[in-house]
Backbone as JSON, one array per atom type, in Angstrom:
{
  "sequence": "XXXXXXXXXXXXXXXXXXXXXXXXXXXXXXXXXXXXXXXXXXXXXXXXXXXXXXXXXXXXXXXXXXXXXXXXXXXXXXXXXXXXXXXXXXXXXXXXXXXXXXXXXXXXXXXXXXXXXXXXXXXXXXXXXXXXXXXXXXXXXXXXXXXXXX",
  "N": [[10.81, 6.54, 2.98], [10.21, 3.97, 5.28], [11.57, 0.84, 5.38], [10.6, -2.7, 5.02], [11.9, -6.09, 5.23], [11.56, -8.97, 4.53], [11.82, -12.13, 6.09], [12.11, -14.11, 4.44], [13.96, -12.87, 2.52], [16.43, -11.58, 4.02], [18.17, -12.83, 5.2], [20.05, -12.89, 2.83], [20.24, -10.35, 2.06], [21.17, -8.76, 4.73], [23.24, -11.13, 5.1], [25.67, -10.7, 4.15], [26.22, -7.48, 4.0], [27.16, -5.97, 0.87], [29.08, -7.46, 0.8], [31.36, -10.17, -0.6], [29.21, -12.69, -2.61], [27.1, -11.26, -2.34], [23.84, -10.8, -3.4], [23.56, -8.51, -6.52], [21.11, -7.33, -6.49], [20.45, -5.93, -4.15], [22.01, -4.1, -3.29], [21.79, -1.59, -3.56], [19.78, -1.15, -1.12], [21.24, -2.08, 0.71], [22.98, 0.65, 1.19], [21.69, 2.7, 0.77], [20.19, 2.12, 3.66], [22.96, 2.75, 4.82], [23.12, 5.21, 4.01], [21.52, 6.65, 5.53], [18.72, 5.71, 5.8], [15.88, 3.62, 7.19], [15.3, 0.68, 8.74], [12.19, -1.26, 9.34], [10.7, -3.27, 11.77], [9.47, -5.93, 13.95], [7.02, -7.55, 16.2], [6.24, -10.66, 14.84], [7.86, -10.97, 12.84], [10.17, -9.52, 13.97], [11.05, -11.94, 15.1], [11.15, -13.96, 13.53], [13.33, -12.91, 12.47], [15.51, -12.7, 14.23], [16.13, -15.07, 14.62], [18.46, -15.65, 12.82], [21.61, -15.59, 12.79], [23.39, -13.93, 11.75], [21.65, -11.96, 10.83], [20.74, -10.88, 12.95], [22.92, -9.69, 14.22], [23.39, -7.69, 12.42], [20.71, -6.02, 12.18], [20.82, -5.17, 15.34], [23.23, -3.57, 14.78], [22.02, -1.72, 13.03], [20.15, -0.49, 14.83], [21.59, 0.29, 16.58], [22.64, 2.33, 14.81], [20.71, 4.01, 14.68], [19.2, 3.51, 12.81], [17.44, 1.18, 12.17], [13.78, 0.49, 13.49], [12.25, -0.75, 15.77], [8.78, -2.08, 16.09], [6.21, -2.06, 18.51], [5.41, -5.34, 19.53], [2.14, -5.59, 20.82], [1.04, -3.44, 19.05], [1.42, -4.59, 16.57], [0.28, -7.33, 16.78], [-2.34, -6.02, 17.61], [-3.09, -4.76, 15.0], [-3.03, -7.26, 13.32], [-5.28, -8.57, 13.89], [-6.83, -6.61, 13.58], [-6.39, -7.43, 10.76], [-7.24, -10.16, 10.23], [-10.18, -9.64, 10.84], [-11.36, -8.0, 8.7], [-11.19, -10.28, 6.82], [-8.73, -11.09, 6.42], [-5.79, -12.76, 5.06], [-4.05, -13.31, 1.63], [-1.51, -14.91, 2.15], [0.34, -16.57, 4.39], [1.42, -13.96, 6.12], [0.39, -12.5, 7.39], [1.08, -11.3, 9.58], [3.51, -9.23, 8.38], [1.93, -7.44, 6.81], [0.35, -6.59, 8.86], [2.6, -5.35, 10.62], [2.83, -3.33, 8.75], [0.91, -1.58, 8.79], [0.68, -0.52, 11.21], [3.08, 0.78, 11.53], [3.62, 2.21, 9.08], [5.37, 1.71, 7.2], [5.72, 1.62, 3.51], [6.85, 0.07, 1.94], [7.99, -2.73, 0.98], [10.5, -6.07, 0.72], [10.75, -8.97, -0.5], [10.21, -12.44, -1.36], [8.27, -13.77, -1.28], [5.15, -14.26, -3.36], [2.23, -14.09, -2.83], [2.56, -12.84, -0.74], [3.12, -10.41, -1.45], [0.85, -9.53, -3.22], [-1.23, -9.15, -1.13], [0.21, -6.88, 0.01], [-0.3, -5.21, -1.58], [-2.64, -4.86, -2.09], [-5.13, -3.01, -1.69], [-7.88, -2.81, -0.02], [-6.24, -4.41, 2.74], [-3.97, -2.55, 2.89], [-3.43, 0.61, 2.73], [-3.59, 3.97, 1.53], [-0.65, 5.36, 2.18], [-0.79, 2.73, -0.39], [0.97, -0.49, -0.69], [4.37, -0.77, -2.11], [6.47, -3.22, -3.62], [9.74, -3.95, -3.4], [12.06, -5.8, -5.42], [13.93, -5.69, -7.55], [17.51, -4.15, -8.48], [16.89, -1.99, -9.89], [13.92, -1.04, -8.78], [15.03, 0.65, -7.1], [14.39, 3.31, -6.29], [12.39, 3.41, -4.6], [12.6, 3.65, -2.79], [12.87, 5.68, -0.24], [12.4, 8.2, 1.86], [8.99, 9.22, 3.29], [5.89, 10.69, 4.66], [4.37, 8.85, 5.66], [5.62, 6.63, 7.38], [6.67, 7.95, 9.96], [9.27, 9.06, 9.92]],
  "CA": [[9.9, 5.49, 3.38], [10.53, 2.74, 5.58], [11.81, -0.74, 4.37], [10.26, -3.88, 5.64], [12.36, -6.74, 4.78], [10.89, -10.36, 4.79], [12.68, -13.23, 6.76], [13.32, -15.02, 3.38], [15.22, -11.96, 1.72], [17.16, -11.22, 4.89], [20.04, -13.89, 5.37], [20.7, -12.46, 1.11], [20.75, -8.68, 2.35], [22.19, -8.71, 5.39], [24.15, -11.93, 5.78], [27.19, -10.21, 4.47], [26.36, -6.41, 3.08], [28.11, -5.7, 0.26], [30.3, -8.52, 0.61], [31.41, -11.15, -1.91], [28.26, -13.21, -2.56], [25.96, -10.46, -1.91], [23.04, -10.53, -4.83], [23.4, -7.18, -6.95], [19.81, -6.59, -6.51], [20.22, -5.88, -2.76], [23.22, -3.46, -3.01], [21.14, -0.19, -2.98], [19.02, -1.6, 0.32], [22.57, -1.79, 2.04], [23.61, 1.99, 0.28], [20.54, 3.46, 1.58], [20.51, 2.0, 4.95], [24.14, 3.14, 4.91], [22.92, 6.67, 3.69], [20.26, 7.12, 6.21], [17.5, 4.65, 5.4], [15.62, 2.49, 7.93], [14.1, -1.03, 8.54], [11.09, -1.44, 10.36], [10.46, -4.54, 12.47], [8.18, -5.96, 15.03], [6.01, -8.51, 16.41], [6.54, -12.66, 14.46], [8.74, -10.68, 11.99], [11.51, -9.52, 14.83], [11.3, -12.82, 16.22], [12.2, -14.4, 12.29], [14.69, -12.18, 12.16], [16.49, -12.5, 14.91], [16.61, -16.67, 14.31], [19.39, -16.28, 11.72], [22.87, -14.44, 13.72], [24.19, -12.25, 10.8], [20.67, -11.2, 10.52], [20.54, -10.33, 14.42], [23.99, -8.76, 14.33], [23.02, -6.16, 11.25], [20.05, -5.55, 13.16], [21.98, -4.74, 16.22], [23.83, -2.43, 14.28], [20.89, -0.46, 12.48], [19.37, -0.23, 15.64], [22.68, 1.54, 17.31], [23.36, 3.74, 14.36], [19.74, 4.59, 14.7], [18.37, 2.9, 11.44], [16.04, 0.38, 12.71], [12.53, 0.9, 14.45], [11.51, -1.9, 16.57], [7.69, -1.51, 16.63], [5.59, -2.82, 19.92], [4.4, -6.4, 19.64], [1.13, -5.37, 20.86], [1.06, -2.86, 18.23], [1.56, -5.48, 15.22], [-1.22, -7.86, 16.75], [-3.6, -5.28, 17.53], [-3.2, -4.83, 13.79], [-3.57, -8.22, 12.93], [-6.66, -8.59, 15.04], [-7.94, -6.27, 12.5], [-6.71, -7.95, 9.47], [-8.27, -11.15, 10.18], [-11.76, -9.5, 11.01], [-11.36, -7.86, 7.19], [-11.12, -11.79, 6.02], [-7.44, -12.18, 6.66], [-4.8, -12.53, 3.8], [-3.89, -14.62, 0.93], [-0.45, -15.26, 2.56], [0.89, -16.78, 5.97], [2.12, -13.36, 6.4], [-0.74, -11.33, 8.27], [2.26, -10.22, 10.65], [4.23, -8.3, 8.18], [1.03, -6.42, 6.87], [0.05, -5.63, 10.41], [3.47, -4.3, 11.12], [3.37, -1.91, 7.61], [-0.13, -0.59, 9.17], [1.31, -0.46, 12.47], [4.45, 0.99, 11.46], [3.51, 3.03, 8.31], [5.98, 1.36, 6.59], [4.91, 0.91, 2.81], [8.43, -0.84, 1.09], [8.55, -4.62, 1.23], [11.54, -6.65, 0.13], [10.02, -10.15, -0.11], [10.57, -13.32, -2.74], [7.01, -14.04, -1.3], [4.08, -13.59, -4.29], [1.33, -14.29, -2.22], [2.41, -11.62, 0.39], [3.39, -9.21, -2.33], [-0.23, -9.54, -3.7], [-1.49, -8.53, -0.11], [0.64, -5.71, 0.27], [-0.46, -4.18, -2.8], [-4.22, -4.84, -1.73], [-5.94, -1.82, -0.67], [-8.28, -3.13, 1.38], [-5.23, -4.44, 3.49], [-3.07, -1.67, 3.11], [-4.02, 1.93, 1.73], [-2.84, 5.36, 1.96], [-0.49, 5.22, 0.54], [-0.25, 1.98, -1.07], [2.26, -0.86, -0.66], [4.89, -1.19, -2.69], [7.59, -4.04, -3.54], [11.32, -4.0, -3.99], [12.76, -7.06, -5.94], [15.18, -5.38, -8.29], [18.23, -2.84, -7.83], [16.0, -0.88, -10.85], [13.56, -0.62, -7.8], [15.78, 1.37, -5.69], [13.36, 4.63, -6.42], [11.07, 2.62, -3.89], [13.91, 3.51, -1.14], [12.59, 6.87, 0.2], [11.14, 8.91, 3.05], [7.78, 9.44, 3.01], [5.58, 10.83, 6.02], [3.76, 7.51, 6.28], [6.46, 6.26, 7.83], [7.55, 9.02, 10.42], [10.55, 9.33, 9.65]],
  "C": [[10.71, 4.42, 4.09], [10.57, 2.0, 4.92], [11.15, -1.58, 5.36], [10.86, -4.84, 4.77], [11.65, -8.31, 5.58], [11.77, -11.04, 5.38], [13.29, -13.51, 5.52], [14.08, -14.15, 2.8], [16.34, -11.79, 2.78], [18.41, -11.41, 5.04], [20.38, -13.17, 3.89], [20.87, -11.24, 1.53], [21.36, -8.72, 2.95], [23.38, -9.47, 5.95], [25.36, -11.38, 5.73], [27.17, -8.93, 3.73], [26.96, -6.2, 2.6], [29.82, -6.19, -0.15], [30.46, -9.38, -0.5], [30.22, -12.58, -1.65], [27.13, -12.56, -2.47], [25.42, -10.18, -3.52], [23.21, -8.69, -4.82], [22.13, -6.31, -6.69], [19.54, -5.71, -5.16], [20.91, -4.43, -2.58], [22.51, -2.05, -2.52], [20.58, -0.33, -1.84], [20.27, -1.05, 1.2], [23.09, -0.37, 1.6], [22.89, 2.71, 0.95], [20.49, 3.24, 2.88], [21.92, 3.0, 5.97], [24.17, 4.69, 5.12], [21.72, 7.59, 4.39], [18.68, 6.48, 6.44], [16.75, 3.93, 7.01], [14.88, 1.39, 7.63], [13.08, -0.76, 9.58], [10.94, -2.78, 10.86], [10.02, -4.5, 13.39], [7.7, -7.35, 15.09], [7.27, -9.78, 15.52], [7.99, -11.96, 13.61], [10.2, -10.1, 12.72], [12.06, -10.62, 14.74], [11.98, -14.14, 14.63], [13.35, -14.03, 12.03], [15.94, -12.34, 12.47], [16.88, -14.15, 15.06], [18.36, -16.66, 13.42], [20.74, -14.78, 12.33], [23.44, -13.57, 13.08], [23.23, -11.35, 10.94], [20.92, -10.15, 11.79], [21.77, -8.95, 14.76], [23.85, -7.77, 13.52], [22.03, -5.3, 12.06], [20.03, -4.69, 14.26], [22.74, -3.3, 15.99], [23.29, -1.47, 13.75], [20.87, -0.16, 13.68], [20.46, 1.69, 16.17], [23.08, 2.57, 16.45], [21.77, 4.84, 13.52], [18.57, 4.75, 13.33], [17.74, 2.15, 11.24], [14.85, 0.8, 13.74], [12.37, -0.42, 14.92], [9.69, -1.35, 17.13], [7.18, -2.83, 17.7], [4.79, -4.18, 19.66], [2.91, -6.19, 19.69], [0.52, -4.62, 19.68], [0.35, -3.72, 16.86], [0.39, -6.11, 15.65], [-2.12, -7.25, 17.3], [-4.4, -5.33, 15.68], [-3.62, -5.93, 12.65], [-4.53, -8.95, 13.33], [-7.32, -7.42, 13.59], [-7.95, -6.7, 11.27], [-7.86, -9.36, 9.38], [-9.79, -10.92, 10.26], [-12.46, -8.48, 9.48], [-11.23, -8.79, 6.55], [-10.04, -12.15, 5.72], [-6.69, -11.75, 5.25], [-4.71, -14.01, 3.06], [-2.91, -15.49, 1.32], [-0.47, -15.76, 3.74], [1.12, -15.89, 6.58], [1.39, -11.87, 6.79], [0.04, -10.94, 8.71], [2.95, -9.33, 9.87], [2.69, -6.98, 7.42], [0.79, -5.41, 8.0], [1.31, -4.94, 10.81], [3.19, -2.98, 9.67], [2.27, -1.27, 8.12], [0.26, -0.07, 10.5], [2.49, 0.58, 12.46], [4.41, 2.55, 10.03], [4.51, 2.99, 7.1], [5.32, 0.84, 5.64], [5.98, 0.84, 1.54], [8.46, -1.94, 1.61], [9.49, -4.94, 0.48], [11.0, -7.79, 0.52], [9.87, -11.11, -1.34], [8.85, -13.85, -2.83], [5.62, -13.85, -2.57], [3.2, -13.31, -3.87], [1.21, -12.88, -1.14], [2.79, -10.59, -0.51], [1.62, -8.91, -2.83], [-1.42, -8.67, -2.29], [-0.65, -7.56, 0.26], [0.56, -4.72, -0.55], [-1.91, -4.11, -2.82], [-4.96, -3.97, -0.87], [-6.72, -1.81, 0.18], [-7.8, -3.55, 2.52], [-4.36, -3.39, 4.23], [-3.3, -0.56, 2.04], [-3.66, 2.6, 2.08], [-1.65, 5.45, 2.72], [-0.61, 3.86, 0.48], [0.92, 0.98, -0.85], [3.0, -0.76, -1.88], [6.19, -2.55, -2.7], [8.64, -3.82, -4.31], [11.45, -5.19, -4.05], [13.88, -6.8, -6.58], [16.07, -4.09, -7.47], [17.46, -1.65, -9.01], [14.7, -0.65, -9.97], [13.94, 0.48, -7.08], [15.16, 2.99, -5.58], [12.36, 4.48, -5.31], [11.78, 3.42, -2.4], [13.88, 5.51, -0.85], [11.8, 6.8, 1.32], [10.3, 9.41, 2.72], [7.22, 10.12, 4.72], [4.92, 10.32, 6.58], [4.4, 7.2, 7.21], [7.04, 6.72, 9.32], [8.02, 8.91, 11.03], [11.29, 10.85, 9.46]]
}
């Protein structure tokens, strides 16, 4: 399965993978990535991303060792063009929904509650199901699926 990683977890995963300071909870994210994994990104959630320069430079580096997806702007707000006309979300964070429908990505990493609550909301997001990574006792979450395709 694809990962979708939130802006606010980001600078903590990738500011320095597996470096000194790096939360334990993260370590499998960077292991898996490492081991074949990807991120998904797109649309408002690129454009967070790429604000913070470690972030941009990891990024950078998935991309080239062929472990990031960059999905199509248009894509993501087509998608969020349909969340809002389903009555929207509890969160600020209609854009990362619309990329996991967009994208087929259904793994969030996100400190968010509000957007965790909408990514686990089936009328949002269904077949399969979101799920959220917070812990490294998560790291079962960190698979390919053929939502995703991958």
């Amino acid at each position: 399965m694809c990962l979708i990683v939130d802006a606010n977890q980001a600078a903590l995963i990738f500011g320095n993978p597996g470096g000194a300071g790096a939360p334990a909870a993260f370590a499998p994210i960077v292991r898996w990535l490492g081991a074949g994994g990807c991120i998904v990104h797109g649309g408002l959630l690129s454009e967070e991303l790429s604000r913070v320069a470690s972030v941009r430079r990891y990024l950078v580096q998935l991309d080239r060792a062929g472990r990031a997806r960059r999905i199509a702007a248009d894509l993501v707000e087509r998608e969020e063009e349909e969340i809002q006309r389903l009555g929207g979300t509890g969160s600020n964070d209609a854009h990362v929904i619309a990329l996991a429908r967009a994208s087929g990505a259904r793994t969030l990493c996100s400190a968010d509650q509000l957007l965790h609550a909408d990514f686990k909301n089936p009328r949002l997001l269904a077949k399969p199901r979101g799920a959220v990574y917070q812990l490294a006792r998560h790291r079962r979450l960190l698979r390919h699926t053929s939502s995703c395709g991958r």
